[in-house]
KEVEXZA-950227 format. One record per residue (C-alpha): residue in one letter; x, y, z. Coordinates in steps of 0.02 Angstrom, whole numbers, plus 50000, padded with zeros to 5 digits. Example, Ala and Ser with C-alpha at 12.3 -4.5 7.8 and 13.67 -1.06 7.14 Angstrom:
residues 2
a506154977550390;s506844994750357;
This chain:
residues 115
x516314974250084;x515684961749961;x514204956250108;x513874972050122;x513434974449962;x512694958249923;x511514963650087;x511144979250014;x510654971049837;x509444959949897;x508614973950010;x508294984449862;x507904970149764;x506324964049893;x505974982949901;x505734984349705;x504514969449713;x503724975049846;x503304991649769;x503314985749607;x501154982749596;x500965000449693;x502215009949577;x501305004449402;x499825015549357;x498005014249413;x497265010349238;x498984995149244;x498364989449426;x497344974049393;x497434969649583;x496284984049605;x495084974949522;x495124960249621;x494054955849779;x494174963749906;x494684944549994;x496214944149856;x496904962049895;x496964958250091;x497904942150044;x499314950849960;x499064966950064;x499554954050212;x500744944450106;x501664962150074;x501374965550260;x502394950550309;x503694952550173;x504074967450236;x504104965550420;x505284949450370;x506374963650279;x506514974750424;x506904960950539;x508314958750406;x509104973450414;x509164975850577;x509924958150584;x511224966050456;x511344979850575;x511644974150727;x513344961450636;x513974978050564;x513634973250365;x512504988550332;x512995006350324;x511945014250481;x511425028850361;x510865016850240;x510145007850374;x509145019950438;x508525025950290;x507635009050228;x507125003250390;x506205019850385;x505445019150222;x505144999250260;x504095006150433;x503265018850331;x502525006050172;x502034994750309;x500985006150390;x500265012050236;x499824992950194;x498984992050398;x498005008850337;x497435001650196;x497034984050265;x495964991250411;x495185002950266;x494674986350175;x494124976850335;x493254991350412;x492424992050218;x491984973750217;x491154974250414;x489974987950329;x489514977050194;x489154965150290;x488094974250415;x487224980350274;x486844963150190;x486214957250371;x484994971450371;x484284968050184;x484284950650247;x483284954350399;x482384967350273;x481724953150153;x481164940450298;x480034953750390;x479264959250221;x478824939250166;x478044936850356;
């Protein structure tokens, strides 16, 4: 019982700080602010930390110390923020590649109009 429950605690607790910099408001989201380099960092980073939490739980699962509806129920809201985060990191990335097709064409832009 007390496993269990020490299981369950740190779940929710890795949860909460996972969620904690998407729960705050927009105006309270300095990370939105940041580079687009810094938010895939911790976009990854949160990536990883969850994946590492699902593989966690099902660890938990599979030696019994987890309730299975409990179980189920954070390994499917743990599936679902991680493929919010893969949204939003190909979002970024696919962002970025414009940006940078864009620069190239300025750049090639500029050297045709100085020869």
């Amino acid at each position: 019982m007390i496993p269990t429950l020490i299981s369950i605690s740190i779940i929710i607790f890795v949860f909460g700080l996972i969620l904690y910099p998407f729960a705050r408001n927009k105006k309270g989201m300095a990370w939105l602010e940041e580079s687009q380099g810094t938010q895939l960092i911790r976009l990854y980073d949160l990536k990883n930390a969850l994946v590492g939490s699902i593989s966690q739980l099902d660890f938990d699962n599979d030696l019994g110390t987890i309730n299975v509806d409990d179980y189920q129920r954070l390994r499917k809201e743990y599936v679902e923020r991680a493929a919010t985060i893969l949204r939003e990191i190909s979002r970024i990335e696919e962002t970025s590649a414009h940006e940078m097709e864009r620069e190239i064409e300025n750049l090639i832009q500029k050297q045709n109009n100085q020869g």
